[in-house]
C-alpha positions as a printed Julia matrix, in Angstrom:
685×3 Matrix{Float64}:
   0.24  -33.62   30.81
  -2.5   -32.38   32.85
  -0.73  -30.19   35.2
   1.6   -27.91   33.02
   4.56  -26.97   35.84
   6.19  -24.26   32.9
   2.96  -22.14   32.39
   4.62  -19.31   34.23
   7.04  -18.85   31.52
   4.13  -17.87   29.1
   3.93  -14.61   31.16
   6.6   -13.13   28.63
   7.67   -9.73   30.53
   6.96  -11.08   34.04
  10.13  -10.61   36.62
  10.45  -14.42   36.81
  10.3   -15.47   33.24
  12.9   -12.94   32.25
  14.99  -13.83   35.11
  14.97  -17.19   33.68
  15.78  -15.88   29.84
  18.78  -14.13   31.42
  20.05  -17.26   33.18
  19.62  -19.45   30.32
  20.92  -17.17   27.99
  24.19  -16.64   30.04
  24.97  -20.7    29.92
  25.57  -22.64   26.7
  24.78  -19.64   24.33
  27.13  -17.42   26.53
  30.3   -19.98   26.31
  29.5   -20.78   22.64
  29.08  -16.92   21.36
  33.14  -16.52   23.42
  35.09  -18.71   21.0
  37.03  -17.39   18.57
  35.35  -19.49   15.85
  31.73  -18.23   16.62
  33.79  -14.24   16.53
  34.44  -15.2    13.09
  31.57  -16.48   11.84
  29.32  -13.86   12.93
  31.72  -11.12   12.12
  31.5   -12.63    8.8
  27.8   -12.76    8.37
  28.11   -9.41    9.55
  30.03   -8.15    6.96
  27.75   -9.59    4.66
  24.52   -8.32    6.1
  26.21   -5.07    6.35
  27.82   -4.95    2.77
  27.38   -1.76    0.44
  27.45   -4.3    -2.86
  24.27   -5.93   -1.66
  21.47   -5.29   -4.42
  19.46   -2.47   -2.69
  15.76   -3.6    -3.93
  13.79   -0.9    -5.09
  10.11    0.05   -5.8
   8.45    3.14   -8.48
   6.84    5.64   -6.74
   6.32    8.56   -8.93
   8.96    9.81  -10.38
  11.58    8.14   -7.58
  12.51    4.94   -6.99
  12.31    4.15   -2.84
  14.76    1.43   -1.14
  15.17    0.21    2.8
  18.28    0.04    3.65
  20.54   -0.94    6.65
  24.25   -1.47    6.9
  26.82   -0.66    9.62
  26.55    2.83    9.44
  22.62    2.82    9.55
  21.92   -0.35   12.26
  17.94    0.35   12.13
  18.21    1.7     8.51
  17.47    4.71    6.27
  14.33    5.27    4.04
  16.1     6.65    0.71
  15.62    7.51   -3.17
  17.2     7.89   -6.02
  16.06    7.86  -10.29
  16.07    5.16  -12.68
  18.86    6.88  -14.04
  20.97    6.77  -10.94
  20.12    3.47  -10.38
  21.5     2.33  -13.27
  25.31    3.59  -12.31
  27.55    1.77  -10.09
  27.32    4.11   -7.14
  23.69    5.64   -7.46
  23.19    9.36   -5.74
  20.63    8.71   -3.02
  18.76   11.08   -1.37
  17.55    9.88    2.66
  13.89   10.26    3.06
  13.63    9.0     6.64
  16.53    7.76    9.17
  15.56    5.49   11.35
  18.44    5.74   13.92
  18.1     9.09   13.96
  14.8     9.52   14.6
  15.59    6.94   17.61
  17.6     8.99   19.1
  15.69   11.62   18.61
  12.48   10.28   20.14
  14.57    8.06   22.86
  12.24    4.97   21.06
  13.79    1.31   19.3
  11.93    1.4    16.24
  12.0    -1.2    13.36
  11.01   -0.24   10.07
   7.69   -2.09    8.72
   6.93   -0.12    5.58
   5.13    2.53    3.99
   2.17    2.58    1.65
   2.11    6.02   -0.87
  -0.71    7.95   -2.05
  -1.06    7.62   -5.74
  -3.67   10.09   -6.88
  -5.03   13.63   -6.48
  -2.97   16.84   -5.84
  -1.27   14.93   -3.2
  -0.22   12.28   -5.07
   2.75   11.35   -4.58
   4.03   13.06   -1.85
   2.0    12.06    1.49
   3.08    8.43    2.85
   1.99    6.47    5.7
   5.15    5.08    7.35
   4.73    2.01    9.83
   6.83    1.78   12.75
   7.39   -0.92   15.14
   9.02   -1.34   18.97
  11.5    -4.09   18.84
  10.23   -5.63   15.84
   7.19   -7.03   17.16
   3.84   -7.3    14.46
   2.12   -4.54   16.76
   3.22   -1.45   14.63
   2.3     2.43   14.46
   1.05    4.42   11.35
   2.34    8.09   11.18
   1.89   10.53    7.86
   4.63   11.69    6.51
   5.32   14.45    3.82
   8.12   13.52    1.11
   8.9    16.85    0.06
   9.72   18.29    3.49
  10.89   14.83    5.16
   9.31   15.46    7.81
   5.9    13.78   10.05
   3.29   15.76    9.86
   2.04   17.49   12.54
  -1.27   16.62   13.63
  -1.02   14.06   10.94
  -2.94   10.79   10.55
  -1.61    8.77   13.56
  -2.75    5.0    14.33
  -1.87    3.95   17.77
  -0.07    0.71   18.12
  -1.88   -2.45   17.18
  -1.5    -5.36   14.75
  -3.29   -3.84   11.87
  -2.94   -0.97    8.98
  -4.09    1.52    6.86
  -4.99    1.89    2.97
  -5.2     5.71    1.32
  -8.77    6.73   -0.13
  -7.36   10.03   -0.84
  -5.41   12.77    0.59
  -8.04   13.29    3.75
  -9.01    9.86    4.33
  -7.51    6.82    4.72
  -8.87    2.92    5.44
  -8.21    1.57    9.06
  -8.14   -1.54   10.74
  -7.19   -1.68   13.92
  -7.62   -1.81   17.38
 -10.23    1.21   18.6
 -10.92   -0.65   21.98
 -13.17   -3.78   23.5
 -14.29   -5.91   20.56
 -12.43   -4.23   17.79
 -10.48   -7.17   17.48
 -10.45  -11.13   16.89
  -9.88  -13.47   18.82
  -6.84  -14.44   16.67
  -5.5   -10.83   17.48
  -6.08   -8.94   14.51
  -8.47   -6.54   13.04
 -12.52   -7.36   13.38
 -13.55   -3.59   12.66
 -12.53   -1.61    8.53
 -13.3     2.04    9.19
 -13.29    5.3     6.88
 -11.32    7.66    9.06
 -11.3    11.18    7.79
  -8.76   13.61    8.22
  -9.21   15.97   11.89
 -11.78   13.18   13.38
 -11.1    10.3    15.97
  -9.99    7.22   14.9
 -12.73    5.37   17.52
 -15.25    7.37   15.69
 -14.7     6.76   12.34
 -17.57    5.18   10.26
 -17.58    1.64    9.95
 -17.54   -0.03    6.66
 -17.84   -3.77    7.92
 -17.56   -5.68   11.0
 -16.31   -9.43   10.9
 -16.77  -11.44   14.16
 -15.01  -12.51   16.98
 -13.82  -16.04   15.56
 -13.32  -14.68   11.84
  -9.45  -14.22   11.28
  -9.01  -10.99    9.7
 -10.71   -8.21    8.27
  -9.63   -5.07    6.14
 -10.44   -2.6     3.65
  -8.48   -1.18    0.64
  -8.86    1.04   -2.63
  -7.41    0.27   -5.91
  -6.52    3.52   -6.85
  -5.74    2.46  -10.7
  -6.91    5.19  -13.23
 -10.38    4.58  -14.73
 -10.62    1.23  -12.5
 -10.89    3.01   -8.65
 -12.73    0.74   -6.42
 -13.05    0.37   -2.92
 -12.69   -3.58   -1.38
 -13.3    -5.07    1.8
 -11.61   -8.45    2.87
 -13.0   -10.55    5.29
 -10.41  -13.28    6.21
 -12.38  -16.23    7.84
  -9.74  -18.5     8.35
  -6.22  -18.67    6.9
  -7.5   -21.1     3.98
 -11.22  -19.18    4.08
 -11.69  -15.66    2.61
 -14.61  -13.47    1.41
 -13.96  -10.44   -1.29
 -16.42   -7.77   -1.52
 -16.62   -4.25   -3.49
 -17.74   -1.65   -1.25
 -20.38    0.88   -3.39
 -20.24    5.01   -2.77
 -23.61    4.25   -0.4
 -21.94    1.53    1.52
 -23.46   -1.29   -0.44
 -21.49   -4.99   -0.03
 -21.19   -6.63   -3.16
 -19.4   -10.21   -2.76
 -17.1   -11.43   -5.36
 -18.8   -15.29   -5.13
 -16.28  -17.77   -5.93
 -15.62  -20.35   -3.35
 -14.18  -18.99    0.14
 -10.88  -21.39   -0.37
 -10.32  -19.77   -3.52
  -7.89  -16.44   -3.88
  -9.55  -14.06   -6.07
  -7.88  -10.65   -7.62
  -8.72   -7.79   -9.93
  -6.87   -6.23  -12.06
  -8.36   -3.3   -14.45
 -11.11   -5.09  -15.96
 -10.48   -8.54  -15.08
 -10.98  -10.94  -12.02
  -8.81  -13.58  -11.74
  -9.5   -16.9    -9.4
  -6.8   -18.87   -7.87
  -8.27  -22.16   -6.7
  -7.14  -24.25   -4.14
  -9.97  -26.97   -4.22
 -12.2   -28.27   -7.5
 -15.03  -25.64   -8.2
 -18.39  -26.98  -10.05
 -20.46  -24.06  -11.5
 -23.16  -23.84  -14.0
 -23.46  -21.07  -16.88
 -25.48  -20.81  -19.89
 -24.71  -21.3   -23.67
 -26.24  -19.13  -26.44
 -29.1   -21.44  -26.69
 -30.09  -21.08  -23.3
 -28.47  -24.18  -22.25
 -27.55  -25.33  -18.84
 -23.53  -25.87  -18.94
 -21.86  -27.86  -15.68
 -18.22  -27.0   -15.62
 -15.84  -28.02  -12.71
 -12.42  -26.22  -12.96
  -9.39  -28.24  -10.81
  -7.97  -27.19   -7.69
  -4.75  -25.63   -8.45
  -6.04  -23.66  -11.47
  -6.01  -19.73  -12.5
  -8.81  -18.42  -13.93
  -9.5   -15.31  -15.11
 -13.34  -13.65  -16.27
 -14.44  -10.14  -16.89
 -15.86   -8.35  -13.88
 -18.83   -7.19  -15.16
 -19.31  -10.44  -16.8
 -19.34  -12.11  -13.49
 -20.66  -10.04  -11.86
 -24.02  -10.39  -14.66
 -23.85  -13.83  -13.67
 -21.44  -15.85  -16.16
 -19.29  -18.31  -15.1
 -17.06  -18.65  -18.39
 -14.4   -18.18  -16.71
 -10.75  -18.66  -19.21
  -8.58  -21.38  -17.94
  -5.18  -19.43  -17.57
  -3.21  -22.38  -15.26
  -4.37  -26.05  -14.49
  -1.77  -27.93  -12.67
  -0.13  -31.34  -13.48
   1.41  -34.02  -11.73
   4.88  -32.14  -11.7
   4.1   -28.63  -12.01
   2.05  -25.87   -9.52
   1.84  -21.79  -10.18
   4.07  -20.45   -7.61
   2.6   -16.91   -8.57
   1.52  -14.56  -11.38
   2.26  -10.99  -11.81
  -0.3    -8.39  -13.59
   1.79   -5.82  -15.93
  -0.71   -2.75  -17.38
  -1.3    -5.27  -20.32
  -0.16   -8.93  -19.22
   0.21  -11.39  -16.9
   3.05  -13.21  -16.22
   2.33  -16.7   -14.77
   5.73  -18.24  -12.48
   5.47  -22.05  -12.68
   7.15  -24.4   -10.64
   8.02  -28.06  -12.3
   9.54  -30.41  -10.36
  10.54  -27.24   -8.11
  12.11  -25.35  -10.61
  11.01  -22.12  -12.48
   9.42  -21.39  -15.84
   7.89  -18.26  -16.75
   5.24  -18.06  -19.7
   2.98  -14.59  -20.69
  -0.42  -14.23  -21.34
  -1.97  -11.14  -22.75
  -5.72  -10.74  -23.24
  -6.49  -10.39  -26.81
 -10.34   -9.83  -28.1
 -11.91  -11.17  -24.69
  -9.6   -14.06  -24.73
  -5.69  -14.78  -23.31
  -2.75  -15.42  -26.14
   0.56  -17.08  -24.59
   3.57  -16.39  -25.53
   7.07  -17.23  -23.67
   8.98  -14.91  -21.59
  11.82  -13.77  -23.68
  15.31  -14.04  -21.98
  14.35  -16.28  -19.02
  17.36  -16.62  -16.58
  18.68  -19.87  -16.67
  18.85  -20.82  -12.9
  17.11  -22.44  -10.05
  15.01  -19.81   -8.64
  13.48  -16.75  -10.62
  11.04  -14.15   -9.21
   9.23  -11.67  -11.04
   7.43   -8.5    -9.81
   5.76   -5.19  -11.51
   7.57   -2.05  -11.81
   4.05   -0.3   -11.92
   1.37   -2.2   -12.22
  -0.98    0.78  -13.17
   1.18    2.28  -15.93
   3.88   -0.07  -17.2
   4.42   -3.56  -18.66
   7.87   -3.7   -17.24
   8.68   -6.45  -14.66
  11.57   -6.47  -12.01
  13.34  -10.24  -12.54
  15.14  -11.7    -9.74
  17.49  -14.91  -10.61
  19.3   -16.9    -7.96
  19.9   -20.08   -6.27
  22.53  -21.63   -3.68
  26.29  -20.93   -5.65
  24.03  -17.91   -7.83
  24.32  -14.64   -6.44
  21.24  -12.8    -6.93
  20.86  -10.84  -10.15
  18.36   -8.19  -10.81
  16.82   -7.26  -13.94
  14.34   -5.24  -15.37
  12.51   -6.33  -18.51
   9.77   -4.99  -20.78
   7.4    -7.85  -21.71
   8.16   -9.32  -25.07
  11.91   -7.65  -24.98
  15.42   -9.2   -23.48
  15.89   -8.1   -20.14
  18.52   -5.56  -18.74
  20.91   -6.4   -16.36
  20.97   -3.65  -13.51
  22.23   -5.62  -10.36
  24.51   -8.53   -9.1
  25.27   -9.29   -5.71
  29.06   -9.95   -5.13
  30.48  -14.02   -4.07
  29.9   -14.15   -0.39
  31.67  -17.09   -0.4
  34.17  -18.97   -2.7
  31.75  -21.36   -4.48
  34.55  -23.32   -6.41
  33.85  -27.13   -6.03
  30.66  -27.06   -5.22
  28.06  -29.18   -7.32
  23.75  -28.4    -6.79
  21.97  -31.56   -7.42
  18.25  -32.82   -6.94
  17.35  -36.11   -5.74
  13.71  -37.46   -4.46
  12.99  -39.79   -1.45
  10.3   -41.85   -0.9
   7.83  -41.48    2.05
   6.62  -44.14    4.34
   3.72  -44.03    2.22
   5.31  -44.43   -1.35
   5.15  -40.95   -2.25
   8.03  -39.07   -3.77
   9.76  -36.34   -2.1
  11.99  -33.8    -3.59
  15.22  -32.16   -1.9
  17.74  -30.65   -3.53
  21.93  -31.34   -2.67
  24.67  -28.36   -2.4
  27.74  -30.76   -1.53
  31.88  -30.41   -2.72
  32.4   -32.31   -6.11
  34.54  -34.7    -4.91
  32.59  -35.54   -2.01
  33.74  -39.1    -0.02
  30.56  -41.11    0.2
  31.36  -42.86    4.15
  28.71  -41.23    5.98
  31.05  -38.73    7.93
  30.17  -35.22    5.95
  28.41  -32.79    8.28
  25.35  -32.47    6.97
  22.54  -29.69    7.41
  18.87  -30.82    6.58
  16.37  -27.72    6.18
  12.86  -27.36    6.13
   9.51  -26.0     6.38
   6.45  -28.13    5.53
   3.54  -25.15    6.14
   1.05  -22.97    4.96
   1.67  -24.03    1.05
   5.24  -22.24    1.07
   7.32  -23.56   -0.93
  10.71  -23.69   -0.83
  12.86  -23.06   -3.58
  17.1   -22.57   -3.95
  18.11  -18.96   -3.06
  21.52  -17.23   -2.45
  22.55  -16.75    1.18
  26.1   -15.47    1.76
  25.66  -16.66    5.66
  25.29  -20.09    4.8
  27.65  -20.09    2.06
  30.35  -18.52    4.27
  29.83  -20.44    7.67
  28.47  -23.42    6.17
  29.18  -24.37    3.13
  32.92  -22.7     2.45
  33.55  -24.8     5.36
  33.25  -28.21    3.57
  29.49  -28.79    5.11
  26.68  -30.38    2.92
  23.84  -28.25    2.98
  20.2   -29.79    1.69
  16.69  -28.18    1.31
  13.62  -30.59    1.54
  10.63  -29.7     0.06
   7.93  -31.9     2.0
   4.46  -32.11    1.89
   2.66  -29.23    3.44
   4.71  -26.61    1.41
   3.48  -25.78   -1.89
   5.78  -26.67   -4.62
   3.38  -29.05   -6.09
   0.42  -26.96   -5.39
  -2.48  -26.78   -2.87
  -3.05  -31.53   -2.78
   0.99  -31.02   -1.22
   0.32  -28.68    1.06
  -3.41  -29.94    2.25
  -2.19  -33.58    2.29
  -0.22  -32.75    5.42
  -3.13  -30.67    7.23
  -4.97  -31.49   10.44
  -5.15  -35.2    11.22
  -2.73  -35.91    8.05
   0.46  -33.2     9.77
   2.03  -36.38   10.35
   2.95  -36.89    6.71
   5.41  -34.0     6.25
   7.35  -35.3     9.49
   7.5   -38.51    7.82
   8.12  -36.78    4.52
  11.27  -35.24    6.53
  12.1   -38.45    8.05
  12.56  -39.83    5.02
  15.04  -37.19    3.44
  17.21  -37.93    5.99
  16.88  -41.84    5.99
  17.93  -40.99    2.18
  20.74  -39.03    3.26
  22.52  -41.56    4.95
  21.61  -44.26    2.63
  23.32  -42.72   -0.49
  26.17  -42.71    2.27
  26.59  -38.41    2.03
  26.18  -38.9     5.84
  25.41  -40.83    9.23
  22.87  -39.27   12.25
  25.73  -38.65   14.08
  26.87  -35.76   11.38
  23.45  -34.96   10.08
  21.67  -31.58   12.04
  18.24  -30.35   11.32
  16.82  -26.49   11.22
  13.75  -24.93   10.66
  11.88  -22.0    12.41
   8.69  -20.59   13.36
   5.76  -23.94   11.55
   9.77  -25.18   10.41
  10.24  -25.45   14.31
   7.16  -27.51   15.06
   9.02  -29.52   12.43
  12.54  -29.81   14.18
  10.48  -30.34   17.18
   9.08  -33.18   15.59
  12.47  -34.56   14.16
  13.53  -34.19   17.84
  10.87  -35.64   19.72
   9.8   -38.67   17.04
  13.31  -39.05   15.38
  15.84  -38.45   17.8
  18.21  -41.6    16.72
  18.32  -39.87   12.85
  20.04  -36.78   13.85
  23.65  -35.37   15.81
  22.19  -31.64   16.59
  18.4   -30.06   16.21
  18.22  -26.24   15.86
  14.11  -25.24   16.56
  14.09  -21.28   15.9
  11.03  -19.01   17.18
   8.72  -22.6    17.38
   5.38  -24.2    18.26
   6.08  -26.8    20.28
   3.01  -26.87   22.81
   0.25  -27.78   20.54
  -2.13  -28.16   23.51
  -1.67  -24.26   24.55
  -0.84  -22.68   21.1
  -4.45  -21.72   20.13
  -4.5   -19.29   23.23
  -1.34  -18.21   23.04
  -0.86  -14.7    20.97
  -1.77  -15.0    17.16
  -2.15  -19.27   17.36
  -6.12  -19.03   16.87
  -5.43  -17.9    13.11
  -3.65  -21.25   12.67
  -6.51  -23.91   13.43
  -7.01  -24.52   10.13
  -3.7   -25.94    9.57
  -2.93  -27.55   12.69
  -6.98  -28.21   14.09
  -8.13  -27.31   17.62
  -6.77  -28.49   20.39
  -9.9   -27.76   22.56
 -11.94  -30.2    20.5
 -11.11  -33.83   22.2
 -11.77  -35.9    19.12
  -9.07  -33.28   17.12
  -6.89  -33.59   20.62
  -6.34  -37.04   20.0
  -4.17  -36.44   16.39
  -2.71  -33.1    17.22
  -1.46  -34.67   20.11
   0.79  -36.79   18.16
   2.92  -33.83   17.19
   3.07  -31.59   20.14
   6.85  -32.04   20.75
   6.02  -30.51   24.23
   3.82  -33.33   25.13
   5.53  -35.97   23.23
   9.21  -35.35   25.24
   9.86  -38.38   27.17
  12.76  -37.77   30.15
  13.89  -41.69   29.8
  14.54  -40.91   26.29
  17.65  -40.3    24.77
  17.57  -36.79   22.7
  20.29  -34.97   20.58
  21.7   -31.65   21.2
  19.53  -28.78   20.73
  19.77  -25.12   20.28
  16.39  -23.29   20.9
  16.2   -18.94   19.55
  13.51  -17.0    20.26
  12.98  -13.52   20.98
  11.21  -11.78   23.84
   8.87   -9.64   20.8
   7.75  -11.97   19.0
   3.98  -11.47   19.24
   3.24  -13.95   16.77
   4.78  -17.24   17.73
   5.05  -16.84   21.85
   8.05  -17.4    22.88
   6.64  -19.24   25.61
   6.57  -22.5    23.23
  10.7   -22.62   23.02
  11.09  -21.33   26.78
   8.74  -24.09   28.19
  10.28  -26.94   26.05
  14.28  -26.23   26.98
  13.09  -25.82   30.82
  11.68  -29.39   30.78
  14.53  -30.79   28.48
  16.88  -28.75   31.58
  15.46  -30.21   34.12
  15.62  -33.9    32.78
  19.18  -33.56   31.76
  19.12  -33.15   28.18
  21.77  -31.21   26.38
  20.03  -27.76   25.81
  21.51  -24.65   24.61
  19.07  -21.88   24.78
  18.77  -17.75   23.61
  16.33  -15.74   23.91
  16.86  -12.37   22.15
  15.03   -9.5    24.04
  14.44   -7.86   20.13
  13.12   -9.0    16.74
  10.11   -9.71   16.98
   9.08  -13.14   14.55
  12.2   -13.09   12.6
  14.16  -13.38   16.08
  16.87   -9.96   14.63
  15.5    -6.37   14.92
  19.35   -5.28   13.48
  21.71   -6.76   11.21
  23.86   -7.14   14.41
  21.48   -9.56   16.0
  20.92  -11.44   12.83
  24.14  -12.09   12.74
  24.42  -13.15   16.42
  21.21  -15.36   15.74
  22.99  -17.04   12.56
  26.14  -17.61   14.05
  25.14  -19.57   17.25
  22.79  -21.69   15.15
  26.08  -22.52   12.33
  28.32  -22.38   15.34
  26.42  -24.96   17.25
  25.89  -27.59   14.59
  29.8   -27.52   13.35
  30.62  -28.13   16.7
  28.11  -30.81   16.88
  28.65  -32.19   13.94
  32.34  -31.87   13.96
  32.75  -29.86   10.87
């Protein structure tokens, strides 16, 4: 395609384009959202979205423990507190910090809540906050200060403008900032290329500048660790997504890198630097006798080293994680005194302590491990406490939340109610093999007594990206429009994920992306073998790198599937390093610029690989006009050539939401129920 005759759609705001959005979005969408089974459905969701028993997550700070919430009565959602205490009770008193409706209506503005970072030390501690605000949802936010004792911005506060970007407190009269402070301040991937100390009553484009990346780099920012007898200020210098540089920043502005290999993900905690590894690392160090040591630690591993140790030069580091055929770390979690390592095996959970002890680690297990599929596990206060938060769910699970001190049972504080009536329903995991041999995991929600003649609708998800893995989880929206219905729902956990640790996820990068489309192929070749279903009842989802996917699925394996939903996609793999954040992502996808990496990403650009003499299955495209991460260019440029050669398209383009396509839990519920809507009608469930 050397002439692109959609490139006017990439103008997202322009008169035309939106013109277009409206049109499309008042055909197929329109007639679908006026039945009375979509009404139900996405009332439904709605209910659940909006529901008061939902487990309102919540983080220490101070004395108070904060929470985000939004239900019917709050559609943009309040900032509110409570006590441990409180929390505890069935109905907990809360106290609103910040309402987010109001304060539309008040300032005549659509903001979405994106957050808000505290300050933890000083006489301030505790009760300044940067909030981040952002229009519509987009990544673009705003930083405003806020006090917590009078609930109120403050006036002539810290204020960054909006830009993607943030802020990290020093102390109470001067924060980090990266941002955009005019031509050059940024990369060419969009984000921040300038960290700054910005001090209170002085201008933002003036502040002193504590490192400059370049134009190509990814990402750069700055942050203090604000932990008592440990404070330290860091700069990170993101390269690439899979390339970073560490360094401490000294009192006279000195750099000092943290040298461990740029793939690697190192951390400190207190006294300790830990190493995630994504590739092999060879280093030398010296015994006691002066001797040169070679040690190469795997890809995969956790290591963990004194600071000052490395920093003197050893390379001892303690192996606290090395991966095995089956198993990856899917995280690890500092307490004040431990570290709690998540594994996966074979996708599924196991927690396991390790607590330095005379220079060394001791393991020990995780007492009172919930027995289901997924289990999560984050620190109530990282700086003070060895107590964890522990969240346990997976697809007929509701979510539980717990909070444990390490080395005692943990206390049950939270369930989420049954969204949906799971009686009947069986979870199983089954694996199925890829064109080239390898085995490929995907787990099975399906009713017990399920006929085995190919006719069950069927809904195939996945993601295949950026080493996210994909692991069973609660959703009351799929339970209740999907599965309650008598649908088979299945997660795939293909190569590019990271369930079985960085080899999954970089055997599908670059010139090898074709892998986790035949990984996905293959799932649902399996699918129909073992008779569950037939391509005329199996439909496929995925969104945002999960869309490239369905794109894929689409455009390579159109006679496998009955329905396609691609969600806030890349599809135009020739355009999508120009097009908003797409430059950060060359180092999954390559560049497109480069003829000799042309010639393989060319082979899954769904834009480029749509054929009009080909016959395609029905497909829903979502996107939303704010994304400014994924532009929504790639989904309105596919469906307008699929339009105009025929094809059965049903397209919506929500004018809110940035990324996650729902700025309110109104839209999210809009979003969900077209998507369920479309492939039981598809599907004929």
């Amino acid at each position: 395609m050397t002439h692109d005759p959609y490139s006017w759609l990439e103008d997202v705001e322009s008169p035309e384009a939106l013109d277009w959005v409206r049109a499309r979005n008042a055909e197929q969408a329109a007639t679908l959202a006026e039945t009375t089974e979509f009404t139900s459905t996405r009332d439904r969701i709605r209910s659940i979205l909006d529901s008061d028993e939902k487990i309102p997550g919540i983080s220490k700070v101070g004395e108070h423990y904060y929470n985000f919430w939004r239900d019917a009565e709050h559609e943009r959602g309040i900032w509110r507190r409570t006590t441990l205490e409180s929390y505890h009770s069935d109905d907990p008193e809360w106290e609103v910090v910040l309402d987010i409706d109001a304060l539309n209506e008040a300032e005549g503005a659509n903001w979405v809540w994106h957050g808000a970072s505290v300050l933890r030390t000083g006489p301030d501690a505790y009760r300044l906050a940067i909030v981040d605000l952002s229009r519509g949802g987009s990544d673009a936010d705003v930083s405003r200060e806020f006090d917590l004792q009078s609930k109120q911005f403050v006036d002539g506060g810290f204020y960054r403008p909006e830009s993607k970007g943030g802020t990290s407190w020093i102390d109470s009269d001067t924060l980090f900032v990266f941002t955009d402070t005019g031509e050059g301040s940024m990369t060419s991937s969009g984000y921040p290329r300038i960290a700054r100390r910005w001090r209170r009553g002085t201008a933002l484009d003036q502040a002193e500048v504590v490192y400059e990346g370049e134009v190509q780099d990814l990402y750069i920012a700055a942050m203090h660790d604000s932990t008592p007898a440990f404070e330290r200020n860091l700069v990170s210098r993101a390269i690439a997504f899979y390339e970073h540089e560490l360094y401490l920043l000294g009192d006279d502005g000195t750099l000092t890198r943290i040298d461990v290999p740029r793939s690697a993900n190192p951390g400190l905690h207190r006294e300790w630097l830990t190493v995630e590894l994504r590739e092999d690392w060879t280093v030398e160090d010296t015994d006691e006798a002066g001797r040169t040591i070679t040690q190469t630690y795997r890809g995969g591993s956790l290591l963990a080293l004194g600071l000052d140790p490395f920093l003197a030069g050893s390379r001892d580091f303690h192996v606290l994680y090395e991966p095995t055929p089956s198993t990856s770390l899917a995280e690890y979690t500092w307490t004040r005194r431990h570290l709690v390592l998540n594994v996966l095996d074979d996708v599924k959970n196991r927690l396991v302590v390790l607590t330095p002890d005379g220079g060394r680690f001791r393991e020990s297990e995780f007492v009172g491990p919930p027995q289901v599929g997924t289990v999560e596990v984050s620190p109530v206060d990282p700086r003070t406490s060895d107590a964890v938060w522990v969240y346990a769910t997976d697809f007929l699970t509701p979510t539980t939340l717990s909070l444990a001190e390490i080395g005692a049972e943990p206390e049950p504080l939270k369930a989420m109610p049954q969204f949906f009536d799971p009686a009947g329903l069986v979870m199983e995991q089954h694996f199925a093999t890829s064109d080239d041999g390898t085995q490929v995991p995907y787990f099975l929600v399906r009713p017990e007594g399920l006929t085995l003649d190919g006719s069950n609708p069927t809904l195939l998800y996945g993601y295949g990206g950026f080493e996210i893995s994909l692991t069973p989880t609660y959703s009351g929206a799929m339970g209740s429009a999907w599965l309650e219905r008598g649908g088979v729902y299945v997660l795939a956990n293909i190569r590019g994920g990271g369930e079985y640790g960085p080899t999954w996820h970089q055997a599908a990068l670059k010139e090898n992306r074709h892998k986790a489309y035949e990984d996905m192929a293959a799932v649902a070749k399996d699918l129909v073998a073992r008779a569950v279903t037939s391509a005329e009842h199996l439909g496929v989802q995925g969104g945002s790198n999960g869309g490239l996917l369905t794109g894929n699925m689409l455009t390579q394996y159109p006679e496998l599937f009955g329905a396609v939903v691609i969600q806030v996609p890349l599809l135009d793999m020739k355009r999508y390093s120009h097009l908003l954040a797409g430059a950060s992502w060359m180092a999954e996808y390559g560049d497109p610029d480069d003829p000799e990496q042309w010639e393989f990403i060319r082979t899954f650009s769904p834009y480029h690989l749509f054929d009009p003499d080909t016959s395609y299955p029905p497909v829903l495209f979502t996107t939303s006009t704010r994304d400014d991460r994924v532009h929504p260019g790639h989904a309105r440029k596919m469906a307008a050539q699929m339009i105009a050669a025929g094809k059965d398209v049903t397209y919506y383009e929500n004018i809110e939401g940035g990324h996650g396509g729902a700025a309110t839990n109104a839209q999210a519920a809009h979003m969900s129920a077209l998507a369920y809507r479309f492939l039981a009608e598809r599907l004929r469930l």
